[in-house]
VEXDREN-2710 file (C-alpha; in Angstrom, 1 decimal):
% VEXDREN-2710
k/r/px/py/pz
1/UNK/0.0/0.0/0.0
2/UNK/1.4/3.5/-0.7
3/UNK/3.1/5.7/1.7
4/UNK/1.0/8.7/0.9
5/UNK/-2.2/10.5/1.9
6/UNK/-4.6/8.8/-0.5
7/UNK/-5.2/6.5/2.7
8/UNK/-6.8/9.3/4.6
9/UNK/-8.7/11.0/1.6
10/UNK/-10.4/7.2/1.4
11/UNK/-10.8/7.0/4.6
12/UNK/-12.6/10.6/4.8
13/UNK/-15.1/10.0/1.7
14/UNK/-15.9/6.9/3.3
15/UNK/-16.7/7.6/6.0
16/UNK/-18.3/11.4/5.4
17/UNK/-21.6/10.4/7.0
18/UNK/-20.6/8.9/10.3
19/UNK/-18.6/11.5/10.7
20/UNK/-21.1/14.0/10.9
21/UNK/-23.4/11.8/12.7
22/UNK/-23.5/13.1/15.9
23/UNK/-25.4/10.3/17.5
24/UNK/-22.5/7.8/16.9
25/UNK/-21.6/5.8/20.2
26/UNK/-18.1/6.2/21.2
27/UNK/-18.3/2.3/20.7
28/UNK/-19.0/2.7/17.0
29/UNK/-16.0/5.7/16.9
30/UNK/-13.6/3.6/18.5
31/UNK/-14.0/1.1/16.1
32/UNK/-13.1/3.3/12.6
33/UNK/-11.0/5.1/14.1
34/UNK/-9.1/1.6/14.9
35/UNK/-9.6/0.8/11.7
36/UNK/-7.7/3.7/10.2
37/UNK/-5.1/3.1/12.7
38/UNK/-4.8/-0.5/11.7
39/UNK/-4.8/0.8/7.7
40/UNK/-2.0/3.7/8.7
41/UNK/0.2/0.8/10.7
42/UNK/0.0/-1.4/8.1
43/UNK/1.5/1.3/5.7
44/UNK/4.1/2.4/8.6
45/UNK/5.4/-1.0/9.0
46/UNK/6.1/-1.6/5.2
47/UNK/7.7/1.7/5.1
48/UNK/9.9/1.0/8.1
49/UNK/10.8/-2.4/6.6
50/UNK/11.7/-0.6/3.4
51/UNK/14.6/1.7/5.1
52/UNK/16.2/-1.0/6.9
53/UNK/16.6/-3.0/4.2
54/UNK/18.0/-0.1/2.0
55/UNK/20.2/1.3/4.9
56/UNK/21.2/-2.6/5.0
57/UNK/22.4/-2.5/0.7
58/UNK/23.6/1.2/1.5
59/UNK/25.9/1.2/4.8
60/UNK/26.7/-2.7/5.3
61/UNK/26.8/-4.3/2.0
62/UNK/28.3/-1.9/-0.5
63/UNK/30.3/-0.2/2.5
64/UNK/31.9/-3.5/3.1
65/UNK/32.0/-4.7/-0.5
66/UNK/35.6/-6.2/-1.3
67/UNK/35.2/-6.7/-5.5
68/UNK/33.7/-5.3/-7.6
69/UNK/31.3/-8.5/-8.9
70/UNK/29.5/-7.6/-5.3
71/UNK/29.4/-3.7/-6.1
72/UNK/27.5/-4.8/-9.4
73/UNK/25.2/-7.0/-7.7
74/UNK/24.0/-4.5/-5.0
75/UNK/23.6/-1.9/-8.2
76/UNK/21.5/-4.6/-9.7
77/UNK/19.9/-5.1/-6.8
78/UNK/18.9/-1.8/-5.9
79/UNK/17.7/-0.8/-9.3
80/UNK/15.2/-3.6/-9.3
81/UNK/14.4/-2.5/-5.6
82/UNK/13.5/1.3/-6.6
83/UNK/11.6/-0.4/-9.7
84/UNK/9.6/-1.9/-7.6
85/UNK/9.1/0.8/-5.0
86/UNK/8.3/3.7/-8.5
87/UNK/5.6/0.6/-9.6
88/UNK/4.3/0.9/-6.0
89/UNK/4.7/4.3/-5.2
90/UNK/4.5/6.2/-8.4
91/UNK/7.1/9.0/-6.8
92/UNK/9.6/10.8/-9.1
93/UNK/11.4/12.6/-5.9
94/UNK/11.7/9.1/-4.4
95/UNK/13.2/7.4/-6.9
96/UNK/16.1/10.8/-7.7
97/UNK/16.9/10.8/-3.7
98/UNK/17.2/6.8/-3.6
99/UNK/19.5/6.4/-6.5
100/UNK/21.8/9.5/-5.1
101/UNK/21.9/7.7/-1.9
102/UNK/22.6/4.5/-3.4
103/UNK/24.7/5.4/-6.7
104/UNK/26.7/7.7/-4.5
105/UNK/28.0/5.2/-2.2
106/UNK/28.5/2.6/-4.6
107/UNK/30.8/5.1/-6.6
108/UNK/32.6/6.4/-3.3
109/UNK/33.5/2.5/-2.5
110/UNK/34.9/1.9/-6.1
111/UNK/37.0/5.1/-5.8
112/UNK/38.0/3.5/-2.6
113/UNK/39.0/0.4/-4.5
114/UNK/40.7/2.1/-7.3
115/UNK/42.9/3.9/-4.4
116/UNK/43.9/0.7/-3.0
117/UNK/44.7/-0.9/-7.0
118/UNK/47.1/2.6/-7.1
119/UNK/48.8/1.7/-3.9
120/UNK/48.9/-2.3/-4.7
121/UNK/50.2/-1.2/-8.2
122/UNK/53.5/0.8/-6.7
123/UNK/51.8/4.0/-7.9
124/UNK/50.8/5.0/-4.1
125/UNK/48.0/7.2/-2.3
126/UNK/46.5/10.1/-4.0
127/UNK/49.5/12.4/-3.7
128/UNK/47.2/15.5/-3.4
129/UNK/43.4/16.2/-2.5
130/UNK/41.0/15.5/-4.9
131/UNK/37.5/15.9/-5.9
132/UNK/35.2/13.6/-7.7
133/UNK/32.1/15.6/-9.0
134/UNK/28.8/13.9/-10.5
135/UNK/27.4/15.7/-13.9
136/UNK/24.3/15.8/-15.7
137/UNK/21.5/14.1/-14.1
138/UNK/24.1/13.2/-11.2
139/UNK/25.1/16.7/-10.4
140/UNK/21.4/17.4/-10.5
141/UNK/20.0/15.0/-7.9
142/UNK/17.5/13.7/-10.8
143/UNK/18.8/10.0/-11.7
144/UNK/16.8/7.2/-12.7
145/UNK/16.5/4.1/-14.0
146/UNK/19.6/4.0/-16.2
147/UNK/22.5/5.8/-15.3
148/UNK/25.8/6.6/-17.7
149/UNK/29.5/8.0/-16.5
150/UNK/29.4/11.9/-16.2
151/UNK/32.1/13.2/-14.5
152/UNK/34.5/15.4/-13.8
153/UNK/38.1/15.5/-11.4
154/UNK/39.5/18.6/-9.5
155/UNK/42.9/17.8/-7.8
156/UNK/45.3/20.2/-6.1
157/UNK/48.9/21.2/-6.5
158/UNK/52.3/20.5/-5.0
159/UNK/55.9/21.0/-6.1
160/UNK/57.9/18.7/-4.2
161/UNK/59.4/15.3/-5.4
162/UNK/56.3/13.4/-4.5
163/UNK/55.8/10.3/-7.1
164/UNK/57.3/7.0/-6.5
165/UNK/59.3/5.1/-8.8
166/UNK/56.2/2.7/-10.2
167/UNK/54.2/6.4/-10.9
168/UNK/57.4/7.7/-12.4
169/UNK/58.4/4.0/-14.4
170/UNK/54.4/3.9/-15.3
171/UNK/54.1/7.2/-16.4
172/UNK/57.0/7.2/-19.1
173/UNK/56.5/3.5/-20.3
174/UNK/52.8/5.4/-21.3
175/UNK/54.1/7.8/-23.7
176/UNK/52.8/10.8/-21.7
177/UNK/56.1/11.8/-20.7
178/UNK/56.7/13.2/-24.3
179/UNK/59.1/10.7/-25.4
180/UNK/62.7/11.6/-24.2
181/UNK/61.8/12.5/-20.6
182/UNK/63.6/10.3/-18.1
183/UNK/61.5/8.9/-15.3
184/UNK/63.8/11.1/-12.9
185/UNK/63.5/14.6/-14.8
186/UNK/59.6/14.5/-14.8
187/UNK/57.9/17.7/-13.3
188/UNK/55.9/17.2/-10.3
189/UNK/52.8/18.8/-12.5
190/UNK/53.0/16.6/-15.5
191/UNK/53.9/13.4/-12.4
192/UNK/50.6/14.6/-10.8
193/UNK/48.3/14.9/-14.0
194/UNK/49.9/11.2/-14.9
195/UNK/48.9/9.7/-11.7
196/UNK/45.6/11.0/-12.1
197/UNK/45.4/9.9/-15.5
198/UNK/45.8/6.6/-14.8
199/UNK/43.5/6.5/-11.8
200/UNK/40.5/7.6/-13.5
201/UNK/40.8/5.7/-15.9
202/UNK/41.1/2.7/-13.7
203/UNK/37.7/4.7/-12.2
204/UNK/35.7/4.7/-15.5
205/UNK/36.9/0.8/-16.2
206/UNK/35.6/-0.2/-12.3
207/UNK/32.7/2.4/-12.7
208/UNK/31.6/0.6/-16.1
209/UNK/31.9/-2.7/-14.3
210/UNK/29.6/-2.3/-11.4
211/UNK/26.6/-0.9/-13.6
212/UNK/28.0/2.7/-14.5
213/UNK/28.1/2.9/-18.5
214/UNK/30.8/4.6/-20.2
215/UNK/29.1/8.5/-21.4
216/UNK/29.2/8.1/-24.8
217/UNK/29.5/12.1/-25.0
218/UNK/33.5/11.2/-23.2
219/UNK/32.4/13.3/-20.3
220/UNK/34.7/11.6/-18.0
221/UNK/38.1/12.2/-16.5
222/UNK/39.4/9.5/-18.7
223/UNK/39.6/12.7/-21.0
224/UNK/42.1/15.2/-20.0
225/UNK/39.2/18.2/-20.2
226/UNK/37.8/16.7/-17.9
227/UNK/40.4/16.1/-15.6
228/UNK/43.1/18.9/-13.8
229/UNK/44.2/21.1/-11.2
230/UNK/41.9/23.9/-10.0
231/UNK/44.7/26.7/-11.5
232/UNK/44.0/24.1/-15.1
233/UNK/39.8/24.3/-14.8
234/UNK/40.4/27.8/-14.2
235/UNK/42.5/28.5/-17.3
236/UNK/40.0/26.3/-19.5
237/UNK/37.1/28.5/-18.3
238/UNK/39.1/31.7/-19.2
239/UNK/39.8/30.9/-22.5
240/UNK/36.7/29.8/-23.6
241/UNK/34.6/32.9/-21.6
242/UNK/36.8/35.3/-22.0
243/UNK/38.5/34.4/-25.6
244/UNK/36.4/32.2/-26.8
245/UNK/39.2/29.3/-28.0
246/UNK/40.5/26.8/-25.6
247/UNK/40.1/22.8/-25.2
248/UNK/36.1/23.7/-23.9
249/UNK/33.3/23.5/-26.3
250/UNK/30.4/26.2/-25.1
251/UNK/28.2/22.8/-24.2
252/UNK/31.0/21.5/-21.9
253/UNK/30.3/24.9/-20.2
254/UNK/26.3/24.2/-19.8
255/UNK/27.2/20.7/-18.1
256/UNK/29.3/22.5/-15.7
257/UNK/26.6/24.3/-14.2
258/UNK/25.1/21.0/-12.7
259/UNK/28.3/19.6/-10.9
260/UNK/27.7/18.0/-7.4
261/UNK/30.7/16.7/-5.3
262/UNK/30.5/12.8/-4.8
263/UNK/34.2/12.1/-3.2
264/UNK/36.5/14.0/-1.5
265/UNK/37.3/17.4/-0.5
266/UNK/34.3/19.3/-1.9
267/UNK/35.9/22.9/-0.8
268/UNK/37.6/22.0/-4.3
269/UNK/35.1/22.3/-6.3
270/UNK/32.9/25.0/-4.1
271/UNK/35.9/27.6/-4.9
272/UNK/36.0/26.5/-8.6
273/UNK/32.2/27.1/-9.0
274/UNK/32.5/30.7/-7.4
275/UNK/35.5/31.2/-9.9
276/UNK/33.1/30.2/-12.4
277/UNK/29.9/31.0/-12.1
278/UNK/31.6/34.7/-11.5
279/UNK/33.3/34.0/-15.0
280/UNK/30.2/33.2/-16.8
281/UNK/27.1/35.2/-15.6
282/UNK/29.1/38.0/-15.8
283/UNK/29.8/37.5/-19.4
284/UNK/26.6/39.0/-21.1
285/UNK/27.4/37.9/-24.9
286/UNK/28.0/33.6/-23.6
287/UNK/24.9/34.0/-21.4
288/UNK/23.0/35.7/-23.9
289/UNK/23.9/32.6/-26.5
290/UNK/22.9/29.9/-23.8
291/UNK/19.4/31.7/-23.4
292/UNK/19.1/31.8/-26.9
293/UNK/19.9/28.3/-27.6
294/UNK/17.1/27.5/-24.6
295/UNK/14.7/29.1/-26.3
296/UNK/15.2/28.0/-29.3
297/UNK/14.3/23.8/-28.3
298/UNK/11.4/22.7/-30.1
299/UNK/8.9/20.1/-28.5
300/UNK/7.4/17.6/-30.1
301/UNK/4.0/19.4/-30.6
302/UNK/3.2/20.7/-34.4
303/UNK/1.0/23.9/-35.0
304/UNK/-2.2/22.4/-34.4
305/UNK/-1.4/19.9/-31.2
306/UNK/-0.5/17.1/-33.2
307/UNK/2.8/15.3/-32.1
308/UNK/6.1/15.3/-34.6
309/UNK/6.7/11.6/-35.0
310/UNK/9.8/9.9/-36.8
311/UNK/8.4/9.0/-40.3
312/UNK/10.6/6.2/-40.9
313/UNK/13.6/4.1/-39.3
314/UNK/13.8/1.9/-36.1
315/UNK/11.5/4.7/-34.0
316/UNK/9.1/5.1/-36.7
317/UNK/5.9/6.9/-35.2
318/UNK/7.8/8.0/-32.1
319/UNK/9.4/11.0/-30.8
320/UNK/12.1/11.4/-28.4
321/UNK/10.7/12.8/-24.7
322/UNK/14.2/13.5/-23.4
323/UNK/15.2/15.4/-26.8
324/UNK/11.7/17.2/-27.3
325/UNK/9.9/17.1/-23.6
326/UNK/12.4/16.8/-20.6
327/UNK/15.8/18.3/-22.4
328/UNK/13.8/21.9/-23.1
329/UNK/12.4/21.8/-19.8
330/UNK/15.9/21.5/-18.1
331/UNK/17.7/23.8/-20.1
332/UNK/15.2/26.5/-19.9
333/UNK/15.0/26.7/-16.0
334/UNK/18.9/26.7/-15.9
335/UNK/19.2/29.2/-17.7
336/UNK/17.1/31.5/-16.3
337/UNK/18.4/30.7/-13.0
338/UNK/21.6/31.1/-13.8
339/UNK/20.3/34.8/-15.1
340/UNK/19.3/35.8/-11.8
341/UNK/22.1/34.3/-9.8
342/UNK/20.8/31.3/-8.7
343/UNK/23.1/28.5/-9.0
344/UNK/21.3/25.3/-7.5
345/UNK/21.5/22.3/-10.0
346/UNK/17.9/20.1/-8.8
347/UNK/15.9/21.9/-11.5
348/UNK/12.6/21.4/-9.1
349/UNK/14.5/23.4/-6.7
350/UNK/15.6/25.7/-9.4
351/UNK/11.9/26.3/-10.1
352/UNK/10.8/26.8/-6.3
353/UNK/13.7/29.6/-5.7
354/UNK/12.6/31.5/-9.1
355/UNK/8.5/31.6/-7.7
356/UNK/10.3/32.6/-4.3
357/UNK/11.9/35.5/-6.1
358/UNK/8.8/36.1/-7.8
359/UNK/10.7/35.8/-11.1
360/UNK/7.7/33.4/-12.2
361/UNK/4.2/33.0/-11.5
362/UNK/2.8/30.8/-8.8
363/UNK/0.4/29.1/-11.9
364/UNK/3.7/28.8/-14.1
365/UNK/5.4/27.0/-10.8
366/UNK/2.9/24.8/-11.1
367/UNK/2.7/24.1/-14.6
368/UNK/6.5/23.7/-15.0
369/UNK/6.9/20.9/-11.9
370/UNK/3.8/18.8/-13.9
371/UNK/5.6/19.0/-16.5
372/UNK/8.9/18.1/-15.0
373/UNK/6.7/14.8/-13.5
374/UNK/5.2/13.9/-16.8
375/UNK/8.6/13.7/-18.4
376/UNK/10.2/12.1/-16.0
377/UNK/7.7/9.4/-15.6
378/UNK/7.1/8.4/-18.9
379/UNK/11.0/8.1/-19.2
380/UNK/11.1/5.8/-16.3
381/UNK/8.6/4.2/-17.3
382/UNK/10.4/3.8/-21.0
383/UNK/13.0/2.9/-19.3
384/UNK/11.5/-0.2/-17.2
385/UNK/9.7/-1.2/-20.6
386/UNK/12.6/-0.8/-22.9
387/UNK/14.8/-3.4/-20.9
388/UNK/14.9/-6.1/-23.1
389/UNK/15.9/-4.2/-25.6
390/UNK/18.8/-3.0/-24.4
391/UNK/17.8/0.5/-23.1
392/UNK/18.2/1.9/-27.0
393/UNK/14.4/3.0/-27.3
394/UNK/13.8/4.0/-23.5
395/UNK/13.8/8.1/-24.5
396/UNK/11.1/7.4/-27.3
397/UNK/7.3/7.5/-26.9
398/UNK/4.8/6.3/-29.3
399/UNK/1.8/8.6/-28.7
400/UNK/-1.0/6.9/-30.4
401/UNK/-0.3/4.1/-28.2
402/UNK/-1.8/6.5/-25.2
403/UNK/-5.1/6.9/-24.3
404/UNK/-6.9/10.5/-24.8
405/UNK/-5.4/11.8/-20.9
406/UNK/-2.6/11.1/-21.1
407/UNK/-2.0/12.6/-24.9
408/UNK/-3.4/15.4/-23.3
409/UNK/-1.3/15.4/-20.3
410/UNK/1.7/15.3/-22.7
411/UNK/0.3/18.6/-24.4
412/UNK/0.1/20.1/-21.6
413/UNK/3.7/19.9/-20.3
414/UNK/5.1/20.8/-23.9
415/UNK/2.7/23.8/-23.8
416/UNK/3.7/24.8/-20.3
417/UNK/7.7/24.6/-21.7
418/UNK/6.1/26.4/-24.3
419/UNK/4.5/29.0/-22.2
420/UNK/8.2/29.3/-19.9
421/UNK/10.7/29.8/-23.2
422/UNK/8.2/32.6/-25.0
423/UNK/8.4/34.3/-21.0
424/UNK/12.4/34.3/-21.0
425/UNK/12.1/35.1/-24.5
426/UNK/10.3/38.2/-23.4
427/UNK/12.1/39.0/-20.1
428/UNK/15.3/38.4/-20.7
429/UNK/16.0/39.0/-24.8
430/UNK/13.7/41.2/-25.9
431/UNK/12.8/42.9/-22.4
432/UNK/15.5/44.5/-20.0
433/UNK/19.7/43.7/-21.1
434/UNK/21.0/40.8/-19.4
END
């Protein structure tokens, strides 16, 4: 039975006439009111069984997990467990906060691992601080179902001779030391990039292992963008805000916007985002582009409410809800958070802080969290059904195969999106500068 209210609105409608019937014994009282308290222990008991089971996965098994073969099996697990709890429960909020709780300490005890492989291997303890930060739907509190690699490493400095001879033997039998480098003449900053080189990519290999698939966008560390010192994030941001050129593409600047520390000295990236999100609100021609290129997302519906469809391939008569629905959605409300200085990543709480500010309406706060639940839940859904498959249709949606509410629950959401991107539109390029 679901842990919601829907037990006392039952219990209320049926019940509306002994309620007001003020000649009811206190016999005849006592006896529904024992009967709601029976209902609500029921419900409370399941619930309470629920957590211990999950703080059982969560703080014994995957804290004391030893390979990685157990890591993937308490993934497994748990996925099939938060399945069954959505089918029950029919909660998006639930299922983002139990996959952060779960995903986050499955990824802090393979980072764990991976340490102890570097120290096995001769390569030794991380020689500095470091920071592994969650991306994307990760950085945003807002996983589900299936779940992909996007992430990002920060890692301090230090000049002194720190690296011991496996990192310095490791690092030049790589290549990366440029060729005629001796073990012995390597710089401290090229030792430390090395070392963290090879541990995250040891990290994406485990990662990809226990249930975590590879991004296919190379949003990993594995990739040296997305890996560096805080004085190297810094520079990248500079050269691509300030003059435009650099290794950063302006879309690796959206996903920045959404990082959330998962391991290790978050003060790393807190100062980074500062530096940051200084850099690029205050840059009015970037910002300008990214509202722009918000604005500009179409939805699936044509002119007249129909839905655009794929005429012909493998998704014939579908349309993609994460490309045309959900994606929109996302990008619109960063962007004009991020307009008026609000840098949370959860887009719900994105939308809550811009009705606080009064920057939206409370109707349009409402419009744009349905929408935010529609999306999600048919992609979960997708998702669930799409299993067989492989996962490769779980973002497309074959409207004619809803009934009448639910097509018109879909039109809604795109219209609200709709409704949000023509009031930036008006607010914040055609109305006051930015």
């Amino acid at each position: 039975m679901p842990l919601n209210f829907s037990i006392i609105e039952s219990f209320i409608n049926e019940h509306q006439e002994d309620m007001k019937n003020k000649a009811m014994l206190r016999h005849d009282r006592y006896r529904i009111l024992s009967e709601l308290g029976e209902t609500l222990q029921t419900v409370l008991k399941d619930y309470e069984v629920f957590e211990t089971e999950l703080n059982a996965l969560v703080i014994e098994t995957i804290h004391n997990a030893t390979s990685y073969e157990a890591l993937l099996e308490c993934h497994e697990r748990a996925v099939s467990g938060v399945e069954n709890f959505f089918l029950e429960e029919d909660t998006i909020v639930d299922v983002h906060n139990l996959f952060r709780i779960i995903r986050d300490r499955i990824a802090n005890r393979v980072l764990d691992l991976v340490e102890e492989e570097m120290v096995e291997e001769g390569l030794g303890k991380p020689p500095v601080e470091y920071v592994w930060a969650g991306l994307g739907s990760e950085g945003r509190d807002e996983q589900t179902m299936v779940t992909d690699q996007d992430n990002m490493l920060i890692y301090s400095e230090r000049d002194d001779d720190f690296a011991t001879p496996g990192l310095r033997q490791r690092y030049t039998m790589t290549g990366a030391a440029g060729g005629s480098a001796s073990p012995e003449t390597l710089e401290p900053k090229r030792l430390l990039d090395g070392y963290f080189e090879i541990f995250a990519r040891k990290a994406s290999d485990r990662l990809n292992e226990v249930g975590f698939e590879k991004c296919k966008g190379g949003v990993m560390p594995v990739n040296a963008r997305w890996r560096g010192s805080v004085p190297d994030w810094k520079k990248r941001i500079e050269e691509r805000i300030t003059y435009n050129r650099g290794i950063f593409e302006p879309l690796d600047i959206i996903i920045l916007t959404d990082a959330r520390a998962v391991k290790g000295n978050s003060a790393l990236l807190a100062g980074f985002l500062e530096y940051f999100f200084a850099m690029l609100t205050n840059s009015k021609h970037v910002m300008k582009e990214f509202v722009q290129s918000a604005v500009l997302m179409p939805s699936a519906l044509t002119f007249f409410g129909g839905f655009k469809v794929e005429k012909e391939g493998e998704h014939k008569d579908r349309f993609n809800i994460k490309v045309m629905g959900w994606s929109p959605l996302i990008l619109s409300v960063r962007m004009l958070s991020l307009s008026n200085g609000i840098f949370e990543t959860n887009t719900l709480k994105r939308i809550g802080i811009l009705r606080d500010r009064n920057i939206i309406r409370k109707d349009m706060e409402n419009s744009l969290i349905d929408a935010y639940f529609t999306f999600v839940r048919y992609r979960i859904i997708n998702q669930i059904n799409s299993r067989d498959e492989g996962g490769k249709s779980s973002n497309f949606l074959r409207p004619d195969m809803l009934g009448p509410d639910e097509q018109e629950k879909l039109r809604r959401a795109m219209k609200s999106v709709e409704a949000f991107q023509k009031l930036i539109q008006e607010t914040l390029l055609f109305g006051q500068p930015m």
